[in-house]
C-alpha positions as CSV (number, residue, x, y, z in Angstrom):
1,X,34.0,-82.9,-47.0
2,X,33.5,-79.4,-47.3
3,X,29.9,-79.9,-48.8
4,X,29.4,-82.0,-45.5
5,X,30.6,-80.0,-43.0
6,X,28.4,-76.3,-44.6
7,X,25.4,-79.0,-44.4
8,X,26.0,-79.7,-41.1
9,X,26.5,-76.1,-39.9
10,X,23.2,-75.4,-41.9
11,X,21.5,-77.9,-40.1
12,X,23.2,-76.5,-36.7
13,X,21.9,-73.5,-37.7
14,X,18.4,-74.5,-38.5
15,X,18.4,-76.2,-35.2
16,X,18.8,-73.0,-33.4
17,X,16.1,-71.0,-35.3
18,X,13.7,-73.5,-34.9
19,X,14.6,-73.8,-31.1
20,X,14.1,-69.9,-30.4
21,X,10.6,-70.4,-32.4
22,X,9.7,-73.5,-30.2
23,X,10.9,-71.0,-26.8
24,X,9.0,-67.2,-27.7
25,X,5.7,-69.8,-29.0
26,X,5.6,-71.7,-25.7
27,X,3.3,-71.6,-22.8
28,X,6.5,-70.7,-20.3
29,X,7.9,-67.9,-22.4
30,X,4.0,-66.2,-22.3
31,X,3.9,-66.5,-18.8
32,X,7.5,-65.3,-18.4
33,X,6.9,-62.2,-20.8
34,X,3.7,-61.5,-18.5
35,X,6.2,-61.4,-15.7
36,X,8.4,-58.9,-17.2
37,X,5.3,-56.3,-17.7
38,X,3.9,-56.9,-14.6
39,X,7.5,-56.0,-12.6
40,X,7.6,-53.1,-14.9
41,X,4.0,-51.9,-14.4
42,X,3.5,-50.3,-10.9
43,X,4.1,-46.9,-10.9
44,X,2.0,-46.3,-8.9
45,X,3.8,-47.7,-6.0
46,X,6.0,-45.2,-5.9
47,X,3.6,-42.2,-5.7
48,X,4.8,-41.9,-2.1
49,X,8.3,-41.2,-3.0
50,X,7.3,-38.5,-5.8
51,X,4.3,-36.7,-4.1
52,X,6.3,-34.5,-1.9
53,X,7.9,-33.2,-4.9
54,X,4.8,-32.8,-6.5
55,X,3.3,-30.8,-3.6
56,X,6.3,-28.5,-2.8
57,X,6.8,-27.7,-6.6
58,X,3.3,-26.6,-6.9
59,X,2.2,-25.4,-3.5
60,X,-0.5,-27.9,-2.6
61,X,-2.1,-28.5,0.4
62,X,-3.0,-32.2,2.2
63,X,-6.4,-32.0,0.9
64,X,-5.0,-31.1,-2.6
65,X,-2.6,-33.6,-3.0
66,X,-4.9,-36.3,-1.2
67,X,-7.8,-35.6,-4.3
68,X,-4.2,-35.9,-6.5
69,X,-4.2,-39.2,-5.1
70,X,-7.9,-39.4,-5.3
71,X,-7.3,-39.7,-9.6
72,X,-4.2,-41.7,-9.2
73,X,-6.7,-44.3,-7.7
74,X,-9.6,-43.7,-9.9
75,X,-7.6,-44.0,-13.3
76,X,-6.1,-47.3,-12.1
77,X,-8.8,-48.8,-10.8
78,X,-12.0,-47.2,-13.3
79,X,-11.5,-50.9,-15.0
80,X,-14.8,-52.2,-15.8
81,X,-14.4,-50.0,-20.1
82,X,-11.1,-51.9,-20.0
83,X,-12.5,-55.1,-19.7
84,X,-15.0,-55.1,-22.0
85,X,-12.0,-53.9,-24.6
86,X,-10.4,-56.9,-22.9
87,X,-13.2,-59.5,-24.3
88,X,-13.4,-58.5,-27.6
89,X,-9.8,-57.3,-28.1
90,X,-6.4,-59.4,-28.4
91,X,-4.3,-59.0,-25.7
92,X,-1.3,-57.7,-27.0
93,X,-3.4,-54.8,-28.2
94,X,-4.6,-54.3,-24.7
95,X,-1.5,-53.4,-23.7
96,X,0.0,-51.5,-25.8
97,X,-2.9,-49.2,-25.4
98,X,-1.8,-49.1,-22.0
99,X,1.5,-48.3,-22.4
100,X,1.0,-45.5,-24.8
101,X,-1.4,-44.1,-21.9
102,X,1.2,-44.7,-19.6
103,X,4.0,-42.5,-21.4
104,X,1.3,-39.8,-22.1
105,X,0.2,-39.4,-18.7
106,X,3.6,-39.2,-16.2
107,X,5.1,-37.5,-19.2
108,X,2.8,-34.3,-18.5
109,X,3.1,-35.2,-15.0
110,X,6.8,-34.9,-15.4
111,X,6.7,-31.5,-17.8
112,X,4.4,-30.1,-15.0
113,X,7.3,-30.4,-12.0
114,X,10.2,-29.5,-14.0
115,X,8.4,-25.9,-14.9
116,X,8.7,-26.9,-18.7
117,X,5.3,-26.1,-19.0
118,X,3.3,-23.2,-17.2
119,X,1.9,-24.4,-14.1
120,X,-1.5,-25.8,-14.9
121,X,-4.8,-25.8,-13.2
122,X,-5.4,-29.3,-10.6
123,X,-7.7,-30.9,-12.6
124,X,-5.1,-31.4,-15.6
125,X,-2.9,-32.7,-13.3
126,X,-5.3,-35.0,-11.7
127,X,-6.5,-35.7,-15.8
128,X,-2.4,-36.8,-16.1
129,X,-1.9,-38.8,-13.2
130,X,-5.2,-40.4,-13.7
131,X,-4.0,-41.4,-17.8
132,X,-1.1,-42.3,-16.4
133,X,-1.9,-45.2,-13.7
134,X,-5.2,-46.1,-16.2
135,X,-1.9,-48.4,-17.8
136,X,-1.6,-50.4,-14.7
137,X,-5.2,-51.6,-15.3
138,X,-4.7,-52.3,-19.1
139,X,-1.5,-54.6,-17.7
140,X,-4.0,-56.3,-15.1
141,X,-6.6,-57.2,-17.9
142,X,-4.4,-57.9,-20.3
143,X,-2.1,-60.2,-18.2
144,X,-4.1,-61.5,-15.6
145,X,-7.0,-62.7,-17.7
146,X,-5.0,-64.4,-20.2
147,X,-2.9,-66.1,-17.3
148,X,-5.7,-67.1,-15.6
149,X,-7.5,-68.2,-18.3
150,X,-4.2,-70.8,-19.7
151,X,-3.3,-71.8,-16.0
152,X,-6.5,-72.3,-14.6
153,X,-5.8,-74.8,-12.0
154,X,-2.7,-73.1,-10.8
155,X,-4.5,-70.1,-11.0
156,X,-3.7,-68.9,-7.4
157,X,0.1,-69.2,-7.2
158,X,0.0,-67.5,-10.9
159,X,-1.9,-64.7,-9.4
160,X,0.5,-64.1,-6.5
161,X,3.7,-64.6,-8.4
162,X,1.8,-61.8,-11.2
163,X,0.8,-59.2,-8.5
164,X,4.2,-60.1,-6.3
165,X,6.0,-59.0,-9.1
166,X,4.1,-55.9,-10.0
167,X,4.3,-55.5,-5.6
168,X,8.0,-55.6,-6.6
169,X,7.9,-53.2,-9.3
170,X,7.9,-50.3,-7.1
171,X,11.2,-51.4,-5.4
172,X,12.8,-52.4,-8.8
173,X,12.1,-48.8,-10.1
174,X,13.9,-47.0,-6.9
175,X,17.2,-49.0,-7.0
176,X,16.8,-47.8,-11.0
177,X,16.4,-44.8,-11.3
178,X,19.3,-44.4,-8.0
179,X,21.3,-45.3,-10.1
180,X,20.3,-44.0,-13.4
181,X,19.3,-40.3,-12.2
182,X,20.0,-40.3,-8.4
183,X,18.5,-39.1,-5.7
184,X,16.4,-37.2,-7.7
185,X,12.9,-37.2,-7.2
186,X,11.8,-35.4,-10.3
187,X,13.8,-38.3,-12.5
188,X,11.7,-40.5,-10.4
189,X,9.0,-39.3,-12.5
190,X,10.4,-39.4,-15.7
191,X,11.7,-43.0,-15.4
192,X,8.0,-44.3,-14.3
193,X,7.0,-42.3,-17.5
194,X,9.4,-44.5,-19.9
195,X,10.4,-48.0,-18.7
196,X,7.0,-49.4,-18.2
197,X,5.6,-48.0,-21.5
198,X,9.0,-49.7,-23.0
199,X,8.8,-53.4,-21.6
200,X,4.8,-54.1,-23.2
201,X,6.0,-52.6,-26.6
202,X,8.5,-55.5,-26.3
203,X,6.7,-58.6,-25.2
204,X,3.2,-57.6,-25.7
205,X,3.0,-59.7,-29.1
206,X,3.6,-62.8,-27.2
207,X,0.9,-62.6,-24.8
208,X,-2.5,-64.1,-26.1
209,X,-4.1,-67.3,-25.1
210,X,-3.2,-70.6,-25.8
211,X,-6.1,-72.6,-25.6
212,X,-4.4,-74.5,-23.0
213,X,-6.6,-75.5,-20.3
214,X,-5.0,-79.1,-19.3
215,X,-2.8,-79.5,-16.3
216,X,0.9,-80.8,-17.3
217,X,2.6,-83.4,-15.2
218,X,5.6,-80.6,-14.6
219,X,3.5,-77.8,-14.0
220,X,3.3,-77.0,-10.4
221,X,7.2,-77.3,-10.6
222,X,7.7,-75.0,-12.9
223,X,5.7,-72.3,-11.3
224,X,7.2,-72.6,-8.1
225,X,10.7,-72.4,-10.0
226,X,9.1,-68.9,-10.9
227,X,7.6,-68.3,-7.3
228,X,11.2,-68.9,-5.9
229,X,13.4,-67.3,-8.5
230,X,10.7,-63.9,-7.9
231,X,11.8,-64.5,-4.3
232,X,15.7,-64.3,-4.5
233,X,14.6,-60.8,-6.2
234,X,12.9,-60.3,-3.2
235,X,15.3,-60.9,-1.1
236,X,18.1,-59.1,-3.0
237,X,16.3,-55.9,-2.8
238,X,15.4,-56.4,0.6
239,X,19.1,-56.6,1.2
240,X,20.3,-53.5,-0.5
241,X,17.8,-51.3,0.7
242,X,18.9,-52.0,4.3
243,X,22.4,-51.6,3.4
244,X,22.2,-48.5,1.6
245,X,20.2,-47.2,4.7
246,X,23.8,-48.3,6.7
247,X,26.0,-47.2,4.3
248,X,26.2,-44.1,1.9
249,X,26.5,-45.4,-1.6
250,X,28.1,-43.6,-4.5
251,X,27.1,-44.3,-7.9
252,X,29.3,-47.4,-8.7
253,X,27.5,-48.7,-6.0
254,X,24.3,-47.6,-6.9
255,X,25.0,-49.1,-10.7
256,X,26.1,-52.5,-9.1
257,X,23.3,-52.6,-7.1
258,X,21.2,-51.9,-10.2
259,X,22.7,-54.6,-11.9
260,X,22.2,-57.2,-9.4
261,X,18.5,-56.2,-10.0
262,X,18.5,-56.5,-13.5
263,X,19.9,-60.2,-13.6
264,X,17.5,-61.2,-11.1
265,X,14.7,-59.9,-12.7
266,X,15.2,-61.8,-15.9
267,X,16.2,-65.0,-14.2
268,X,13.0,-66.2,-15.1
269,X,13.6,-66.7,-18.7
270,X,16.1,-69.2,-17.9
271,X,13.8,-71.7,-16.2
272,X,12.2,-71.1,-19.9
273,X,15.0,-72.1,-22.1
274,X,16.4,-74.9,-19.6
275,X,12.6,-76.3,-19.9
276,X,12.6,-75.8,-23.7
277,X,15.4,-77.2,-23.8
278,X,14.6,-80.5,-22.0
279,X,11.3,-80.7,-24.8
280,X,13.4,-80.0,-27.6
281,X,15.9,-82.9,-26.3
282,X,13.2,-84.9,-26.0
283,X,11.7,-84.4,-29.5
284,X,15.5,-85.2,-30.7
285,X,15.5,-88.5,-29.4
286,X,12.3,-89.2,-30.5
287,X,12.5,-88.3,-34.1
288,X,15.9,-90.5,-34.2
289,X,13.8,-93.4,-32.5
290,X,12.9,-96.6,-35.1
291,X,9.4,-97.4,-34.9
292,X,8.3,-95.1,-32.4
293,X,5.0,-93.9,-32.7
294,X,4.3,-90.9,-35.0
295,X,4.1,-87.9,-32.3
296,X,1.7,-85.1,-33.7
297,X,1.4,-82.0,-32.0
298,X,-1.6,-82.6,-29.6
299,X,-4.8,-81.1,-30.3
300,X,-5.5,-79.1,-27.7
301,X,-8.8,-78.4,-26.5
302,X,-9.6,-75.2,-25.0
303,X,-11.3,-75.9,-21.6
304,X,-15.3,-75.0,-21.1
305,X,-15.2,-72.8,-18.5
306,X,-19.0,-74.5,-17.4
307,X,-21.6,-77.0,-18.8
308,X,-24.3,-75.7,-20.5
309,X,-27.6,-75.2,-19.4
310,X,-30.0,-76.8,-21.1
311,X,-32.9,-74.6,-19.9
312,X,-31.5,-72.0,-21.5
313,X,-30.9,-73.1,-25.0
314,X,-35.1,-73.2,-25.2
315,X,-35.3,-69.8,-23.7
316,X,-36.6,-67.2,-26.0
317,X,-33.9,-65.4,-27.4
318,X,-35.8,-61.9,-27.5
319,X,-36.0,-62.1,-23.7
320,X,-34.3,-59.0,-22.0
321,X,-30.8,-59.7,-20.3
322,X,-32.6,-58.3,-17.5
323,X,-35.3,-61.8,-17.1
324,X,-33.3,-64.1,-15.8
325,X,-30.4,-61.7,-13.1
326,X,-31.6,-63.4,-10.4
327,X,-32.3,-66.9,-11.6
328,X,-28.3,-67.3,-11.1
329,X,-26.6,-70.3,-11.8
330,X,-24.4,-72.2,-9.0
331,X,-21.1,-71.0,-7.8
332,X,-18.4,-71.7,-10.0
333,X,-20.6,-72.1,-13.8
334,X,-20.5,-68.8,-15.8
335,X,-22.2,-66.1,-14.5
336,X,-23.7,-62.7,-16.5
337,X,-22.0,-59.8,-15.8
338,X,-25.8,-58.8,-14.2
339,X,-25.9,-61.9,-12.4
340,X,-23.0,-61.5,-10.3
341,X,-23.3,-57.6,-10.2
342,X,-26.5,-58.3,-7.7
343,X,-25.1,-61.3,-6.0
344,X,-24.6,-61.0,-2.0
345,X,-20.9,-62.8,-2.8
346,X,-20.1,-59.7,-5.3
347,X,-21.4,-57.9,-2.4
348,X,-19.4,-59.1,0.7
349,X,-15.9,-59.0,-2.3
350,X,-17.0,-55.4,-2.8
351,X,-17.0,-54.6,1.2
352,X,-13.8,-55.9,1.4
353,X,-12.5,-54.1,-1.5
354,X,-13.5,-51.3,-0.8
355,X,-11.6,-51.3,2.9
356,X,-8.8,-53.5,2.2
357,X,-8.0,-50.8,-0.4
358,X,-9.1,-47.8,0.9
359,X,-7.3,-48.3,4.0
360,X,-4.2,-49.6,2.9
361,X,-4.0,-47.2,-0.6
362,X,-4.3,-44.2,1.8
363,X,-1.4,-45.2,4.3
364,X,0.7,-46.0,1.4
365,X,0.5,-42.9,-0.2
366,X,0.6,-40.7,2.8
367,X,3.5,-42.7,3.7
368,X,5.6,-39.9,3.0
369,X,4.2,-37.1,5.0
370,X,3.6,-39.2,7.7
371,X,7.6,-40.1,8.1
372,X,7.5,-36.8,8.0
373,X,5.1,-35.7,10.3
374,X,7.3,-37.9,13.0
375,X,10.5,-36.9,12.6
376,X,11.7,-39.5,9.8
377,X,14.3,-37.8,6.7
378,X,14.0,-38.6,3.1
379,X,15.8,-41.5,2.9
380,X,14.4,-43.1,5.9
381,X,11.0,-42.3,4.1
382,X,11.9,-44.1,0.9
383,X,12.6,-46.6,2.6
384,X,9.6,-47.6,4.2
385,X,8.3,-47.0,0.7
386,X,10.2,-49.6,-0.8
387,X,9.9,-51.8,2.5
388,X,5.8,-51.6,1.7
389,X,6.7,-52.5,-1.8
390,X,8.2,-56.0,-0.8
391,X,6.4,-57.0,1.8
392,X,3.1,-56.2,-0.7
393,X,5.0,-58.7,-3.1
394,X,5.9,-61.0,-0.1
395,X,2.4,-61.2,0.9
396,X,1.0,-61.5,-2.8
397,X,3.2,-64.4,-3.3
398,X,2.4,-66.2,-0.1
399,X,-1.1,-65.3,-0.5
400,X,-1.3,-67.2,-3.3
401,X,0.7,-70.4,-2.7
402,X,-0.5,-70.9,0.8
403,X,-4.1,-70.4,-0.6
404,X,-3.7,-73.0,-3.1
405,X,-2.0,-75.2,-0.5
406,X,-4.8,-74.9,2.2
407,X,-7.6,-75.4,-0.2
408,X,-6.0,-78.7,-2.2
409,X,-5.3,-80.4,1.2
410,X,-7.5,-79.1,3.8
411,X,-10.4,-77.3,1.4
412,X,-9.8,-73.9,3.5
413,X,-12.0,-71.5,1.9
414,X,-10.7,-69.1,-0.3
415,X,-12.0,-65.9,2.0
416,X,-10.0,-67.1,5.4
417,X,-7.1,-65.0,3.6
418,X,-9.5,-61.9,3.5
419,X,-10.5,-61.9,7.4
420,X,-6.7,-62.6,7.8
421,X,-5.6,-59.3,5.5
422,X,-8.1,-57.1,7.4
423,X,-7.3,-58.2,10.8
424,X,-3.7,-57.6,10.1
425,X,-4.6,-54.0,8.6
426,X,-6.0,-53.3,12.1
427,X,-2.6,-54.2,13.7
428,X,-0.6,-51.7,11.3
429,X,-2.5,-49.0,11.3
430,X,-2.4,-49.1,15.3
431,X,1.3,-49.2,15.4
432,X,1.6,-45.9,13.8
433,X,-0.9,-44.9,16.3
434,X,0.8,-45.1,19.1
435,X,4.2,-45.1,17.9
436,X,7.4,-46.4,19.8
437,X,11.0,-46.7,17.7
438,X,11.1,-48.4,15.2
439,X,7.3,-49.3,15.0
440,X,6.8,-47.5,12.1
441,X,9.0,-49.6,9.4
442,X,7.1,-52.8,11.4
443,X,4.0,-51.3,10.2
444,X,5.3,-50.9,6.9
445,X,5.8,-54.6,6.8
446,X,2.4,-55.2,8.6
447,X,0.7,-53.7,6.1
448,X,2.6,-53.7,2.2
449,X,1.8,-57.8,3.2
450,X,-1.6,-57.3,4.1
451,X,-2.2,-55.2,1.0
452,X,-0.4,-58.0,-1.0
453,X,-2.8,-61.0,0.8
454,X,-5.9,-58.8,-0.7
455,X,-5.1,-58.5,-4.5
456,X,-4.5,-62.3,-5.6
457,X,-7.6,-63.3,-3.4
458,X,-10.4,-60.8,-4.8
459,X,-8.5,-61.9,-8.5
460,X,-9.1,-65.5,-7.8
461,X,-12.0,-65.5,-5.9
462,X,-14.1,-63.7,-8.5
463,X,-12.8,-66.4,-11.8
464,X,-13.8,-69.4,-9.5
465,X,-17.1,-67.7,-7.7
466,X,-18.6,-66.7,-11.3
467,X,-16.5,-68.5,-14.0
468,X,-14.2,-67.6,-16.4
469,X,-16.3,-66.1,-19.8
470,X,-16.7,-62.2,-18.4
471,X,-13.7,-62.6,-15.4
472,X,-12.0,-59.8,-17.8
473,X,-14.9,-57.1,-17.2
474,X,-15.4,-58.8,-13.5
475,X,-12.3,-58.6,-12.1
476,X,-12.2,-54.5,-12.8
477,X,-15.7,-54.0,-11.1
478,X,-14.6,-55.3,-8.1
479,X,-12.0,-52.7,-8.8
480,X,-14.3,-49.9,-9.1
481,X,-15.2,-49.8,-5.5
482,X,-11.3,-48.7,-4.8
483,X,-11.4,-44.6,-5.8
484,X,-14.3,-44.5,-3.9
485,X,-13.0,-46.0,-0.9
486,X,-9.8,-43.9,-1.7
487,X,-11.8,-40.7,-1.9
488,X,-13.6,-40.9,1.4
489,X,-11.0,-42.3,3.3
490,X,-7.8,-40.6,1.9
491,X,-9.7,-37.1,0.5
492,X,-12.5,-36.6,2.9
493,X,-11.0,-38.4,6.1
494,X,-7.6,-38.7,6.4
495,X,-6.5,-35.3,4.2
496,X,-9.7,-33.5,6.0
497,X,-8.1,-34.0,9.6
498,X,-4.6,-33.5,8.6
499,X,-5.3,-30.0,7.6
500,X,-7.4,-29.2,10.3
501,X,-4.4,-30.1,12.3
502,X,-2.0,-28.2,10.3
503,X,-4.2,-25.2,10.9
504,X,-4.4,-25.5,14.5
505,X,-0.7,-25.7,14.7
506,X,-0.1,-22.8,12.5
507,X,-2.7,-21.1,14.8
508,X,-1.1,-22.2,18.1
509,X,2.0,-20.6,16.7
510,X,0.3,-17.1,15.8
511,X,1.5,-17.7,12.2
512,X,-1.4,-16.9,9.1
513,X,-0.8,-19.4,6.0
514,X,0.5,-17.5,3.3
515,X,-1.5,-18.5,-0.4
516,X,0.1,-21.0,-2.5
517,X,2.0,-22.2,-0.3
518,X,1.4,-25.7,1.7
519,X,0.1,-26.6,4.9
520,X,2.7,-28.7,6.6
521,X,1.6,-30.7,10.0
522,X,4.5,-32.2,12.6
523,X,3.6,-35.2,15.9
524,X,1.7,-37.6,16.4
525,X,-1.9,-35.9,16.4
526,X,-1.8,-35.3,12.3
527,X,-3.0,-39.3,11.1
528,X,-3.6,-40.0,14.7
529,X,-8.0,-39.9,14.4
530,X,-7.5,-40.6,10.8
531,X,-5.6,-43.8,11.4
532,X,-7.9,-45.0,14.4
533,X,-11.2,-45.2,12.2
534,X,-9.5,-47.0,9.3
535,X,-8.1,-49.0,12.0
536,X,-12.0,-49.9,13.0
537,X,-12.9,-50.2,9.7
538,X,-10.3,-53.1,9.2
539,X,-11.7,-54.9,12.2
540,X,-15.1,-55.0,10.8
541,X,-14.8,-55.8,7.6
542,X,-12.8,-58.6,8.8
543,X,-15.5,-59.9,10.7
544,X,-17.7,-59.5,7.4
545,X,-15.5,-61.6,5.8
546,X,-16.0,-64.5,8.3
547,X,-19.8,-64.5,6.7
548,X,-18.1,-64.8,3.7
549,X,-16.2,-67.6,4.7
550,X,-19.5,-69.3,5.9
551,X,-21.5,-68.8,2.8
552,X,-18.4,-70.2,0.4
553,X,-17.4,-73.5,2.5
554,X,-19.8,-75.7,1.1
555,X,-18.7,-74.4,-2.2
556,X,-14.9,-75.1,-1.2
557,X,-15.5,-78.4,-0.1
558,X,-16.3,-79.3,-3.0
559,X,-14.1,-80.1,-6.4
560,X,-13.9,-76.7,-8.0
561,X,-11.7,-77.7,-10.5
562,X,-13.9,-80.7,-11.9
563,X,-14.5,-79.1,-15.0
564,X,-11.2,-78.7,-16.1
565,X,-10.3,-81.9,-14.9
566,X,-12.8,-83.4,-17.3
567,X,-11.3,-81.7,-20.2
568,X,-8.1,-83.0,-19.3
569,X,-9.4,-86.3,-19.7
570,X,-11.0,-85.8,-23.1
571,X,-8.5,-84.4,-24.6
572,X,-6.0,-86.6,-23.6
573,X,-8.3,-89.7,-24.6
574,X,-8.4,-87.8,-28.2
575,X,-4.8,-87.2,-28.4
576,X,-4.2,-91.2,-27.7
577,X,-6.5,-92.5,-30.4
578,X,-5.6,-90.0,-32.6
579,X,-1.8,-91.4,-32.1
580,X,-2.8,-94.3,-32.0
581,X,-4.6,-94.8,-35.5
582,X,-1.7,-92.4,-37.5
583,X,0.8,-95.4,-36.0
584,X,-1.6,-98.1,-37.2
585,X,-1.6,-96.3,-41.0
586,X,2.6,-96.1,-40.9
587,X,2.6,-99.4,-40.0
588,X,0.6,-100.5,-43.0
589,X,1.8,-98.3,-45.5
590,X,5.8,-99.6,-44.1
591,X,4.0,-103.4,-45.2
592,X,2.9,-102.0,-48.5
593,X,6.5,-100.9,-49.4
594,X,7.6,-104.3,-48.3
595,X,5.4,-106.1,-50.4
């Protein structure tokens, strides 16, 4: 009985180890993991919240912290090396290459404000912060391709619910390191440096590609389970930040609230093990079935991303890659990296990435000293801060979903969301404008969601405009445009005019700066000019994405997805005779015995 009862606890035991294999090699546990990194990747979110100390610890100017910001965007966004790492490189190497950059980078940044090191010339700190955010863009090619390349035909609502939660991340870091470190803006620093070079270390090994390109019956489900359970985090959040802007919160408080945050974030994980767990029941019954059918593990076929042209397998392979950039093939087949480099749609996605970001980026991290500039204190400035950082995730999220909705049902082009984000840019940037009370946390709102409709839509709208075999080196060159579009706008425009107001004001006063220390501007007139011609900007490139709209509707209208849908088909047809005829020799083997 003994003998029995150890076998049986073996056998328990078995059970279990073989049920955690079956969860961390799954599909959902990938895609979960890819959550994790992305919630724990977007530091620089919170550049607002850490550039005043930044500038008051080493005496910059507008203009000198502006350029600071300058890097910030240019080592996040400076993508295009990364993906061509990306396509010859695993994924989980990918990132942990970014998260070593990532510890490297805001750890200097974070010796630099503390005085631990003598104060260094801008350009190393600009070299820093620009090693620093490069991470971010190792997590968005490492994550983003591989997601997009297992889920293709939920590869919308994947994309909003990856950049929501990276939206997020900003948000999730201040209620941490409140209660880790306080109100501490230094700590800020050295928290961003830490936690999300920590989280890819842990999950990076699970994230590769699964050669999964079919649809499953459950799918759409499942992701929505994740969509939802990202927005109780949301929510949560949301919550505490407007009740610790009511009520002073100790560090208990701070800790519980921390807490809350924690749970919610890995709430995902167990919509993984309750579905695991559902397959694994399922296997059970199956393997204790009598003459079931053998089930093998299906062979899955990795999707082709686009038919082959036959043209092009009689072309002359010593032909330069340069011969046939403008014979391009039709939207949606596999483009070269050339081919959609010259394209007027890479065009029209560069126009509006280049405003959608520039614009946006340069509110968001002058966010601080324009609460400033009107009158708001440092809590109510971190606040809006973290009110950009959910509505960006809010509008990521919905971006996504209702994308995918509109074009399923009523084949809404893909771009309408772009003309929507810029005309809703326009509206934000006005409100701080001409400000009344409280208009300043509704612009906020207005645009962290605009920013958030932007990202998932240039993601997706490059994989299904020029097909999936370079989307990792693709999706960062639409990403290049951004520093630029953050230099002009943020260093040359915004920072220019700011100082030049500063000046006057210090001149109006019959004050003389003193050197090395920083120019500090107060009212209305400081963004005012600034904030008017991104606020034109906004409106035009929305109406440049209406001829965006135009060229793609055709295109829309159409089944984009046919291709995958196809290899659905095959594989499943393989799968069945394949089942079919390993039943077939059981059965007649079974007979043999018999006989």
């Amino acid at each position: 009985m003994n003998i029995i009862l150890t076998n049986n606890t073996n056998t328990r035991q078995i059970g279990v180890v073989k049920f955690i294999a079956q969860v961390i090699k799954g599909r959902w546990f990938m895609l979960c993991a890819s959550f994790f990194i992305m919630g724990g990747s977007g530091g620089s979110y919170v550049f607002g919240s850490y550039s005043e100390v930044i500038k008051s610890t080493q005496g910059y100017d507008q203009s000198t912290l502006n350029l600071l910001g300058f890097f910030k965007d240019l080592g996040g966004n400076l993508g295009a090396p990364i993906g061509l790492i990306g396509e010859i490189s695993p994924p989980w190497l990918v990132l942990l290459m970014g998260s070593s950059l990532n510890f490297v980078g805001y750890f200097m940044i974070w010796l630099v404000v503390t005085g631990k090191i003598l104060k260094p010339p801008i350009w190393q700190v600009c070299l820093y912060i620009a090693i620093g955010v490069s991470s971010q863009n190792f997590a968005n090619t490492g994550i983003i391709t591989t997601c997009v390349k297992n889920f293709p035909e939920s590869r919308g609502t994947i994309l909003g619910v990856l950049k929501g939660y990276i939206g997020l991340s900003g948000a999730i870091m201040t209620q941490l390191y409140l209660a880790i470190y306080g109100n501490d803006s230094e700590s800020l620093i050295l928290l961003v440096a830490w936690l999300p070079a920590v989280i890819p270390a842990i999950f990076a090994c699970v994230v590769r590609f699964m050669k999964v390109g079919t649809k499953q019956p459950n799918e759409e489900k499942i992701i929505n389970q994740f969509l939802f359970a990202s927005v109780v985090l949301a929510i949560f959040i949301m919550v505490m930040i407007i009740v610790q802007k009511q009520v002073v919160f100790s560090k208990a408080a701070y800790a519980g609230s921390a807490t809350g945050v924690c749970i919610l974030f890995i709430l995902p994980l167990f919509i993984v093990i309750r579905q695991e767990l559902s397959l694994w029941n399922i296997k059970e019954k199956l393997a204790l079935s009598a003459n079931e059918v053998v089930i093998e593990k299906p062979e899955i076929v990795e999707p082709k991303e686009s038919s082959p042209i036959p043209e092009e397998k009689t072309k002359d392979p010593k032909l330069s890659c340069f011969a046939n950039i403008f014979n391009k093939p039709e939207r949606g087949e596999d483009h070269t990296i050339l081919q959609a480099l010259v394209s007027i749609d890479m065009l029209l996605l560069l126009t509006s990435s280049f405003v959608g970001y520039g614009t946006n980026v340069t509110v968001v991290d002058n966010l601080g000293q324009i609460g400033k500039s009107l009158g708001y204190t440092g809590n109510t400035v971190k606040s809006f801060v973290s009110l950009v950082s959910i509505w960006n995730y809010s509008g990521r999220v919905l971006s996504g979903l209702v994308s995918d909705t509109l074009l399923r049902k009523y084949k809404v082009p893909r771009p309408m969301l772009l003309v929507f984000s810029h005309f809703l840019t326009c509206i934000g940037h006005l409100l701080i404008v001409f400000p009344k009370p409280g208009s300043v946390y509704f612009a906020s709102v207005i645009i962290g969601f605009a920013f958030g409709v932007l990202l998932p839509m240039l993601y997706a709208l490059v994989s299904e405009l020029f097909g999936l075999k370079h989307f990792s080196t693709l999706q960062n060159c639409v990403l290049m445009v951004i520093p630029i579009g953050s230099y002009v706008l943020n260093v040359r425009v915004t920072g220019f005019l700011y100082d030049q107001e500063a000046k006057n004001q210090l001149k109006r006063s019959g004050k003389e700066r003193l050197q090395g220390t920083e120019l500090t501007c107060i009212g209305t007139e400081c963004y005012k000019h600034s904030l008017i011609i991104m606020a034109c900007l906004s409106f035009l490139a929305g109406l440049t994405s209406l001829i965006f709209v135009a060229r793609t509707s055709k295109f829309y209208k159409s089944d984009i997805y046919k291709k995958f849908t196809h290899d659905a088909t095959s594989a499943e047809t393989k799968l069945t005779t394949t089942s079919v005829i390993r039943y077939e020799d059981k059965r007649v083997n079974n007979e043999g015995v018999e006989h």
